[in-house]
N, C-alpha and C positions, 0 to 999 in steps of 0.2 A: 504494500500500500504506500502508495505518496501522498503526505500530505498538498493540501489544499486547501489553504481557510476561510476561502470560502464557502466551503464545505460546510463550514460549521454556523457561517453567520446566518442571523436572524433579517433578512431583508426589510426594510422600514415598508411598512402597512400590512406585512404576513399579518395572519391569524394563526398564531403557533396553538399547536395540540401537543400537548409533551409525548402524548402514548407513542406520535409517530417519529419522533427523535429518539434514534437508539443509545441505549448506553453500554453498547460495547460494538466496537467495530474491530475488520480486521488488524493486526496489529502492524504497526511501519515498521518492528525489527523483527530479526528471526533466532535472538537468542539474548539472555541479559549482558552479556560481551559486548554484542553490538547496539544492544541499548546504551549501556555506555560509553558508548563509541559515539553514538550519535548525542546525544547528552550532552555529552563535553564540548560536541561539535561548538553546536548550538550554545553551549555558554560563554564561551570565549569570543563566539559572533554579537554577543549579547553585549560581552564587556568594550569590545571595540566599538560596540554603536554607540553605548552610553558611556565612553567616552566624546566620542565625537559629539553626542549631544552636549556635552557639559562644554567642551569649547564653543562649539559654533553659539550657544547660548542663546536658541531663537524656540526652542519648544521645549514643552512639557511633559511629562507624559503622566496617564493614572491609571492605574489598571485597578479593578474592580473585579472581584471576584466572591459572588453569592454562590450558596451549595446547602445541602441540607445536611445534618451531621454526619460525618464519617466519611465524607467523597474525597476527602482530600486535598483540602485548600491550603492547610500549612504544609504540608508537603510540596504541591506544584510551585509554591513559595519559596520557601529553600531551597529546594533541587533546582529549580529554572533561575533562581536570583542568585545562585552561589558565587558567579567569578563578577558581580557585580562592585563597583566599589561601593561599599558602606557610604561614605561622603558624599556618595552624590544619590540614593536611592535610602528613600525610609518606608518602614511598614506602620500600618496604623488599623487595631483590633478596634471595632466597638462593638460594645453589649447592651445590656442597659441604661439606660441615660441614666445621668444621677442628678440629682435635685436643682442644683445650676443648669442643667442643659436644658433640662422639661422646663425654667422659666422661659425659654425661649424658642423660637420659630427651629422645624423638623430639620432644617436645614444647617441651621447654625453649629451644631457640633462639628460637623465635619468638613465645613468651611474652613474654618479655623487651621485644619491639615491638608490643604492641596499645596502640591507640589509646584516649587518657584522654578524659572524658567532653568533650562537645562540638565533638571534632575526628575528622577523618576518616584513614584509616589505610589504606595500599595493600601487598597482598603482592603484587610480580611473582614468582608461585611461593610458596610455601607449606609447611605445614607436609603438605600433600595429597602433597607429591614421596615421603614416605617411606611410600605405599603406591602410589606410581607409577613414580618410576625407581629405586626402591628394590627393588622386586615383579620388574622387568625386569632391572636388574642386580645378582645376587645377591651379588656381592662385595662392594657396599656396606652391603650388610645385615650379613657377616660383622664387619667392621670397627667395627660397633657397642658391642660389649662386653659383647653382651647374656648377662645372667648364666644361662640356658636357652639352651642352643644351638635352635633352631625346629628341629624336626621336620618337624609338623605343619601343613601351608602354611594350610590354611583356618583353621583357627585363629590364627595368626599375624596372618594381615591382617583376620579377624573382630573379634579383642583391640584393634587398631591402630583399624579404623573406630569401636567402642564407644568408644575412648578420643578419641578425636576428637569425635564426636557430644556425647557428655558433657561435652566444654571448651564447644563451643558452644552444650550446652545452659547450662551455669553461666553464661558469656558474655552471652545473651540474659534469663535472669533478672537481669541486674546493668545492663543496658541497652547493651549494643552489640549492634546489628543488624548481622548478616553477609548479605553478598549475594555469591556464588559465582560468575563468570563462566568458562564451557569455550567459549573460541575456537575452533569447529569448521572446521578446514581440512582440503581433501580432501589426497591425497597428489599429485593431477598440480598443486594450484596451488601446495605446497609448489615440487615439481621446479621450476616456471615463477618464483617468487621469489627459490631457489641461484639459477638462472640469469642472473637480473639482477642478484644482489647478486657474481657473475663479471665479469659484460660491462661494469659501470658502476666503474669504480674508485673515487667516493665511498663506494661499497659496499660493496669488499671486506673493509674490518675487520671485516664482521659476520659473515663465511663462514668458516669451518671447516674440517679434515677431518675434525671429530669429527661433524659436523653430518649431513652424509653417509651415515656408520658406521652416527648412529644411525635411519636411515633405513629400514635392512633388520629394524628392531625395531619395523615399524609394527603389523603388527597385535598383537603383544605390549603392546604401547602403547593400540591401541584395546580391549584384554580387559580392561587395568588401568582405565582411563578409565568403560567398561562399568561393571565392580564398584564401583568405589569413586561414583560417581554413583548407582546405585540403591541403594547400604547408606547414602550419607551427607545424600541430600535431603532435610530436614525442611521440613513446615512454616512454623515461625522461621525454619531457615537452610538456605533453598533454594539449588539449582542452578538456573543458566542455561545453555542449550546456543545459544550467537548463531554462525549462522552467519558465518562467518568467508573464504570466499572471494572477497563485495569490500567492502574495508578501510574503505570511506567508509560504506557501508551497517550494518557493524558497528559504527562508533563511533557513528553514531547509536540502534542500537537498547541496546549499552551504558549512555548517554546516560540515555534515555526512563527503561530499568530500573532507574537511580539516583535519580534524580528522583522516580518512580514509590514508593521505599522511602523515601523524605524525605517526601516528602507524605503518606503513610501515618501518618507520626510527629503528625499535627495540631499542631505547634508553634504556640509564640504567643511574642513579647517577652516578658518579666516586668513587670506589670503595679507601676506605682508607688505608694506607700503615699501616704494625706494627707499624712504627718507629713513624707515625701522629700520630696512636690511642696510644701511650705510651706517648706521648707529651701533648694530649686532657688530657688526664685521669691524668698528672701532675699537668696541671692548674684545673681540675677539685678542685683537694684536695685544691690545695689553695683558690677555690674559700668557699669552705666548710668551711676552719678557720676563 
């Protein structure tokens, strides 16, 4: 299999159906050798882009990446960011809001963390939760403070994805590229992942009883996921649906799709004026006595 990403993307005004996106496709390697072969490829293509971004210093990048528990997001994280330079690329988790953030508009926390020009910017999780576990469980919506109590549900999360779409349309007019990643995992390899993160005690800190819980809110889960992927796919800031049920196979097509939105960018160094390279090549000599 060769990658393709756009394979994977969500074309702006689909009506996505999850059943019909698979999560598991054939795999791009033919052994974990040349998984990591290709791996490494791909990282070191990663570290020369974002280099070149952090000079040319004309774009941004955010990657976003939602997933339901266990698909794999800190994973595709570290494996795909590893030869990344720390100093120019930061990650950024949110969960629940905490008392300062719920004084304010759904947007404002994670404002606060998008990435300044020529560095790359990671949400595990996003400002995307407050039309997704927010949608699913209603009490978190309550605790908002929202000055209209919602009535009117489609409207509510209509209002929420316009206001969302419009930050990232401002965003890509001001030069940060978003690129969306939806880690598509089924629910029997979810069950198959609790279970080893059981059986393996290195494992256990990751497992839950919340985890569980919220397990019986799957398809609730997949109607929000639905909605909010076909009102929020532009364009500029597409969605990707990477199949997500084997973990190696997804960090590589991950991978391919970030590299794929850096090359897009036609970057180039900043080219040196006469006047610098006459200046270079004065200190040059004095460095030579």
């Amino acid at each position: 299999m060769k990658i393709h990403s756009k394979d994977f993307r969500v074309r702006e005004g689909d009506d996505v159906h999850l059943a019909k996106w698979p999560t598991l496709v054939d795999p791009v390697y033919k052994s974990k050798e040349q998984y990591q072969e290709l791996l490494a490829h791909h990282v070191a293509r990663l570290s020369s882009q974002q280099q070149l971004l952090y000079a040319s210093n004309r774009y941004a990048i955010l990657l976003v990446f939602q997933a339901m528990d266990a698909a794999g997001k800190d994973g595709a994280i570290r494996h795909v960011m590893s030869g990344v330079n720390p100093q120019g690329c930061q990650v950024f988790s949110f969960k629940h809001p905490s008392a300062v953030e719920l004084q304010h508009d759904f947007l404002w926390r994670t404002t606060r963390d998008l990435p300044e020009r020529g560095r790359i910017g990671i949400f595990n999780r996003s400002y995307y939760e407050e039309v997704l576990i927010v949608r699913v469980h209603r009490d978190i919506l309550l605790s908002e403070g929202l000055s209209d109590a919602p009535h009117d549900d489609k409207t509510l999360w209509h209002d929420r994805y316009r206001s969302i779409s419009n930050l990232e349309r401002h965003l890509h007019a001001n030069g940060t590229r978003i690129v969306k990643i939806f880690l598509h995992l089924s629910k029997e390899e979810q069950r198959k992942r609790f279970l080893a993160r059981i059986d393996e005690p290195e494992k256990n800190w990751k497992f839950s009883t919340a985890d569980i819980e919220e397990r019986q809110f799957w398809k609730h889960y997949m109607k929000a996921y639905e909605e909010c992927l076909s009102a929020t796919s532009t364009s500029d800031s597409p969605w990707y649906v990477v199949p997500a049920d084997d973990k190696e196979n997804a960090r590589l097509i991950v991978s391919h799709i970030v590299l794929d939105t850096l090359d897009d960018l036609k970057m180039s160094y900043p080219e040196t004026s006469k006047a610098r390279r006459q200046e270079l090549l004065a200190i040059r000599k004095r460095l030579e006595k």
